[in-house]
C-alpha positions as CSV (number, residue, x, y, z in Angstrom):
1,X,-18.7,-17.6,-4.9
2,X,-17.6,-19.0,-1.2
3,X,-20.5,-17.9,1.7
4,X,-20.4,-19.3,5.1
5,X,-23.6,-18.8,6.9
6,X,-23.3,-15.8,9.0
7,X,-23.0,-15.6,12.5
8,X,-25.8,-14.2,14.7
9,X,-23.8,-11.9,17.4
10,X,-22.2,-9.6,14.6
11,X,-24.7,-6.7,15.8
12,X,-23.6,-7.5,20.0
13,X,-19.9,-7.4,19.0
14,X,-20.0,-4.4,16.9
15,X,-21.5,-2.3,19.9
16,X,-19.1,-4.2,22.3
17,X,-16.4,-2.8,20.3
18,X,-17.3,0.8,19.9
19,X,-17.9,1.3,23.8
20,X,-13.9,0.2,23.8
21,X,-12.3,1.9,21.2
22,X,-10.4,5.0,22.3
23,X,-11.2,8.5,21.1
24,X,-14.5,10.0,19.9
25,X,-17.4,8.4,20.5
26,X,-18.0,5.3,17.9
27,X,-22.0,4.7,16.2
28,X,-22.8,1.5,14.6
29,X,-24.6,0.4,11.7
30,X,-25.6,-3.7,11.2
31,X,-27.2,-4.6,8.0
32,X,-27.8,-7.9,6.2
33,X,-27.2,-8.6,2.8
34,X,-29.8,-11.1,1.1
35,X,-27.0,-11.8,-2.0
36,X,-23.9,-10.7,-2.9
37,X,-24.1,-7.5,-4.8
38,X,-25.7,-6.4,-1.9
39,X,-22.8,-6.0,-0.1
40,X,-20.9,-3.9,-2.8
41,X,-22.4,-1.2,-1.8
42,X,-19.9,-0.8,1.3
43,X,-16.9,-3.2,0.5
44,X,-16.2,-0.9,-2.6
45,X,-15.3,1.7,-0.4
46,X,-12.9,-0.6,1.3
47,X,-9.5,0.6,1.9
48,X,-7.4,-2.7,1.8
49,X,-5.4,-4.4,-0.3
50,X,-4.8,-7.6,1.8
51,X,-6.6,-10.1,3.1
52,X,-9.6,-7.7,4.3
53,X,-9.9,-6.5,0.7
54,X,-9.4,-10.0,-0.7
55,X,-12.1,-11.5,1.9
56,X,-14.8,-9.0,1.4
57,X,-14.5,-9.2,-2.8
58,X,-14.2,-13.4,-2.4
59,X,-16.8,-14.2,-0.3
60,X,-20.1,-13.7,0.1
61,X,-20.4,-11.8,3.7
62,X,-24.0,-12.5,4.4
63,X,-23.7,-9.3,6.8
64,X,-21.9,-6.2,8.1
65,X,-21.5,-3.5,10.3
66,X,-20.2,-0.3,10.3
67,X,-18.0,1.8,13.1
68,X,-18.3,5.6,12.4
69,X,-16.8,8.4,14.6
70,X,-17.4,12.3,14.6
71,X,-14.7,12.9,12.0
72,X,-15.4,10.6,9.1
73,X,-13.7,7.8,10.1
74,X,-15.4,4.2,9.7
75,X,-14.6,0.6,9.8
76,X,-16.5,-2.0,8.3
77,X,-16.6,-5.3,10.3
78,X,-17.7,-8.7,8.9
79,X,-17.5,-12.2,9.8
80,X,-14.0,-13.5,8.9
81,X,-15.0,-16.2,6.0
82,X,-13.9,-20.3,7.3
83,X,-13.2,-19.2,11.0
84,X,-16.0,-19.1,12.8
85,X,-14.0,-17.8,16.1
86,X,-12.8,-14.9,14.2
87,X,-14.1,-11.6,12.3
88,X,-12.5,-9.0,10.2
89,X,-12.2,-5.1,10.3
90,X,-11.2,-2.6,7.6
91,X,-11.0,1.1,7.4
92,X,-13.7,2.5,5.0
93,X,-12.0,5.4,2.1
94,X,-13.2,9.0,2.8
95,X,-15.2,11.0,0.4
96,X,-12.6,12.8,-1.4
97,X,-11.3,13.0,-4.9
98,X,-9.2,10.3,-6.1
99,X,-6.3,12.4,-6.9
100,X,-6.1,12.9,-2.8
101,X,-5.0,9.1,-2.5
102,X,-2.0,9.9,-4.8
103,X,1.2,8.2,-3.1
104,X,-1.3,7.5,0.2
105,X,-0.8,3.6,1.5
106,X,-3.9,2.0,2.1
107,X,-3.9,1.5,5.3
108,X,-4.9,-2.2,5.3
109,X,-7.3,-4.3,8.4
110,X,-6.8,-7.3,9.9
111,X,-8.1,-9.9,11.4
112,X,-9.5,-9.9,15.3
113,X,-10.9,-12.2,18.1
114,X,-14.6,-12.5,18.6
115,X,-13.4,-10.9,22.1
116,X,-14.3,-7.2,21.9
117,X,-11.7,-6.5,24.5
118,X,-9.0,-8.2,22.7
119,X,-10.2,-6.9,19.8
120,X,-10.2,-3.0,20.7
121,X,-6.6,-3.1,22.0
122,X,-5.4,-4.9,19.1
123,X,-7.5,-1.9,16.9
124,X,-6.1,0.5,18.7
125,X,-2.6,-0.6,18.5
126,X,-2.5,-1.5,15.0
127,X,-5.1,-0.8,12.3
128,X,-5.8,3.1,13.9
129,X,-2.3,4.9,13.6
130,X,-2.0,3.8,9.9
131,X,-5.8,4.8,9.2
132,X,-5.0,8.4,11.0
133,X,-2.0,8.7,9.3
134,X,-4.0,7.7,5.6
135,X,-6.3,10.2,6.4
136,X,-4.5,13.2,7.2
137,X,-2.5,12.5,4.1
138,X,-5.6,12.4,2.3
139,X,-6.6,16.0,3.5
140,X,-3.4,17.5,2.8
141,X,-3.4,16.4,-0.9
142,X,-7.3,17.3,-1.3
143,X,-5.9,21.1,0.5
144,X,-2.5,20.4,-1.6
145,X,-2.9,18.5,-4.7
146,X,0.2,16.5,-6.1
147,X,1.0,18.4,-9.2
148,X,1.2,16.4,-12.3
149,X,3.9,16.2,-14.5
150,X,3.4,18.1,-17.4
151,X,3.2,15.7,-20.5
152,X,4.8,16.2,-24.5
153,X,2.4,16.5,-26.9
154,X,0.6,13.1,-28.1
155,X,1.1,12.6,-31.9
156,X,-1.2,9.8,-33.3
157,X,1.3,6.4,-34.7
158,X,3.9,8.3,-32.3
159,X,5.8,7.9,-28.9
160,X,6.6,11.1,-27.8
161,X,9.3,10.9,-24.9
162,X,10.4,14.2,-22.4
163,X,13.5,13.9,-19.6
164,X,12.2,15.4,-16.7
165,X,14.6,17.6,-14.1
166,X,14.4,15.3,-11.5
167,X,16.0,12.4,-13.8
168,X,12.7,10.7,-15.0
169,X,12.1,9.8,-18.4
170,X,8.1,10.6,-19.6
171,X,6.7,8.9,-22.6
172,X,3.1,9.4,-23.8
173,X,1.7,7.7,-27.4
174,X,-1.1,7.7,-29.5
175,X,-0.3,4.2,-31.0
176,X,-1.4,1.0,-28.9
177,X,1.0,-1.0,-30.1
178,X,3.8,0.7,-28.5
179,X,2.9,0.6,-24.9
180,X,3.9,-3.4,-24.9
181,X,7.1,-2.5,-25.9
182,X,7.3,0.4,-23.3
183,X,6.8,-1.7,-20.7
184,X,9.5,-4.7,-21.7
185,X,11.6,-1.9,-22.1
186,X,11.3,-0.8,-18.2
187,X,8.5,2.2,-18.7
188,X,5.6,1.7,-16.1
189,X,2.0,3.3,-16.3
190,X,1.8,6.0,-13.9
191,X,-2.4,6.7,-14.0
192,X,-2.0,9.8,-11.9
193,X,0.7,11.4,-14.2
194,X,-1.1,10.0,-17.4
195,X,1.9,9.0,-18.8
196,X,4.6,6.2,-18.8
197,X,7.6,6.7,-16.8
198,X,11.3,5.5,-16.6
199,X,12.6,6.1,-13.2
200,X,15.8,8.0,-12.4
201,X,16.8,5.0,-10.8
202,X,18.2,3.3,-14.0
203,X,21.0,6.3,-13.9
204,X,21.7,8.3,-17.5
205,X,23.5,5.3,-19.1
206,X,21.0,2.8,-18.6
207,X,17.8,5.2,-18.9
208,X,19.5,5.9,-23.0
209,X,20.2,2.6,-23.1
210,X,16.9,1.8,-22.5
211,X,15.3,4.4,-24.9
212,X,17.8,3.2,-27.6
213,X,16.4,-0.1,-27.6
214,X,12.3,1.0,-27.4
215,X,13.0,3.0,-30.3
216,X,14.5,0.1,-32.3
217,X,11.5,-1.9,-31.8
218,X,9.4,0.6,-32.5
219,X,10.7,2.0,-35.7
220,X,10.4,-2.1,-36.8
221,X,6.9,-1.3,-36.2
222,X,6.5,2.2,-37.8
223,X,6.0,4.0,-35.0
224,X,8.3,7.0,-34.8
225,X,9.8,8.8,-31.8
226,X,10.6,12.1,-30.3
227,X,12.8,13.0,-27.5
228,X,12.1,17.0,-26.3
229,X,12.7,18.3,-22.7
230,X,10.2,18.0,-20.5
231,X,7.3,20.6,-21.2
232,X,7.1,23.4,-18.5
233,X,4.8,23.3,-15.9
234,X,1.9,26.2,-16.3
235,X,2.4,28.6,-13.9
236,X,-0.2,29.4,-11.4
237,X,-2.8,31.7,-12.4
238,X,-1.8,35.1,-10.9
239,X,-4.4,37.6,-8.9
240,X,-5.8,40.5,-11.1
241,X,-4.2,43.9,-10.5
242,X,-6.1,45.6,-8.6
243,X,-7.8,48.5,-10.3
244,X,-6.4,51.9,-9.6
245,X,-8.6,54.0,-7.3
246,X,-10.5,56.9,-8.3
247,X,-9.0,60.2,-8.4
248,X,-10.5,62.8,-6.1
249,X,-11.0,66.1,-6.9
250,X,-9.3,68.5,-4.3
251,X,-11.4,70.6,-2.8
252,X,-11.2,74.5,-3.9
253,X,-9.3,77.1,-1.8
């Protein structure tokens, strides 16, 4: 794995950076790794999917730091690997359950000028909004969870598929050799619903075109299927009556 030997003024730019960036106060952390697993540890937690996230799984960083405010929020910072004049800053994934990044962007880092002026303003401008935004999504669906679609029944050698009001097609099955033919057939993995979907998208015609054809191949394969409406959502668990209240005896004349 690629390492560059780090710089020496990671600690000075990290606290040069703080002091600038708007908001609550900023604290930083420096650290050193001695090898690569080392650094795990904190670029796990990395909210990227772009060059910050492909950087800081690539390369061996030789050493960090990391920007914390008041609220939660944190950025790791790290030399950017092959350009020395350059580092790299990412937005670090609150604590919460990973249902609550459900349909949340990552909100992806970039890369900045060893100027800590330069490289406030150009935090400021770009990287903050979309982490703000991330993260008050994040709360809402840890205050508001997403509900799941509520899957047909798995049958084992079976494909069990449910049209959903909204237009979506579900399919669930307890045979792995079907979910190949799912996915040639236009039905993508959906981990938070736990279950393959075919998007409204594709329009009634082409949706039973498409389940036409899955079930052709799979039947070659003995694997049967079953089309049902979509399973009802359970309703939400309502409050206990309240119990009625004592009767008092009235008082005697």
């Amino acid at each position: 794995m690629p390492s560059t030997p780090p710089r020496t003024d990671l600690g000075a730019f990290a606290r040069a950076l703080a002091a600038r960036l708007p908001g609550d106060t900023w604290t930083t952390t420096y650290a050193r790794h001695g090898e690569y697993p080392d650094q795990i540890r904190t670029t796990k937690e990395l909210w990227d999917i772009g060059a910050v996230g492909y950087a800081a799984t690539n390369f061996v960083l030789g050493h960090e730091a990391v920007l914390a405010r008041g609220d939660g929020a944190r950025l790791l910072i790290f030399d950017r690997p092959l350009r020395r004049r350059q580092f790299m800053v990412g937005a670090l994934q609150p604590d919460a359950h990973d249902d609550a990044f459900h349909l949340v962007a990552e909100p992806n880092g970039l890369a900045i000028p060893a100027d800590p002026a330069r490289a406030a303003a150009q935090i400021a401008r770009r990287l903050l909004p979309r982490y703000e935004t991330a993260l008050r999504q994040v709360r809402h669906n840890t205050a508001h969870p997403v509900p799941r679609r509520p899957a047909p029944p798995v049958i084992a050698g079976n494909v069990s598929i449910a049209w959903y009001p909204d237009g979506a097609v579900g399919a669930v099955t307890g045979s792995p050799e079907a979910t190949g033919l799912l996915y040639i057939h236009g039905f993508q993995y959906h981990p938070y619903h736990r279950m393959f979907l075919l998007p409204a998208s594709y329009g009634d015609r082409q949706q039973l075109a498409r389940i036409q054809a899955v079930s052709q191949r799979l039947a070659q394969i003995g694997v049967g299927v079953t089309v049902r409406p979509a399973p009802t959502a359970p309703k939400p668990a309502s409050q206990p009556a309240r119990p009625p209240a004592p009767a008092v005896a009235s008082p005697s004349r």
